[in-house]
N, C-alpha and C positions, 0 to 999 in steps of 0.2 A: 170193501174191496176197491183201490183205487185202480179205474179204468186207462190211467196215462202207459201203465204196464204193458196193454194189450193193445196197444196202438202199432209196433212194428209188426208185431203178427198180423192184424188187422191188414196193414199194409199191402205185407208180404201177399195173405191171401187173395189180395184183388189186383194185384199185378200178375200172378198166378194165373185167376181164371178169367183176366183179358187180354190175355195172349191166344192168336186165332192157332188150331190146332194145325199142326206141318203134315204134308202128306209125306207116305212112302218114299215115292218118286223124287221129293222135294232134299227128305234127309240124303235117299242116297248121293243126290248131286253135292252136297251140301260135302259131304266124307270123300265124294270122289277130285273134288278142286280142292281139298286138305293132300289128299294124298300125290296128288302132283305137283304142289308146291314142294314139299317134302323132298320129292325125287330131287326137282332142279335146284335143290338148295345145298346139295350133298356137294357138290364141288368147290363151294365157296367154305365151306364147313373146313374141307379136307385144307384148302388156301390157307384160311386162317389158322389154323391149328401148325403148319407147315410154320407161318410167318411168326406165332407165339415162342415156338419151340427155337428159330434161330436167335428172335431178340433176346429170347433168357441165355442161351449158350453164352451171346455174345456180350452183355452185360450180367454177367457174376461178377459180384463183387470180390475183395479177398485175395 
């Protein structure tokens, strides 16, 4: 059995179980700074999508 196979698993597993466990508390903060980015990003969202849709109007080719 050549052992060079089990060498990313091996890996894999020991990065795995030396990551220190996350509390409760820790993931929800963790979801709740995701989800407010989220929110303040919706206006720049709606910008750019404004600013894609005029430069394609205004450069078609034909």
């Amino acid at each position: 059995m050549n052992l060079n196979n089990l060498k990313p698993a091996w890996k894999q597993f020991l990065l795995f179980n030396s990551m220190q466990p996350l509390d409760q508390n820790e993931i929800l903060s963790i979801i709740e700074k995701a989800d407010r980015h989220t929110k303040n990003s919706t206006p720049s969202l709606m910008l750019n999508t404004i600013m894609l849709i005029v430069l394609l109007s205004c450069f078609q080719g034909g």
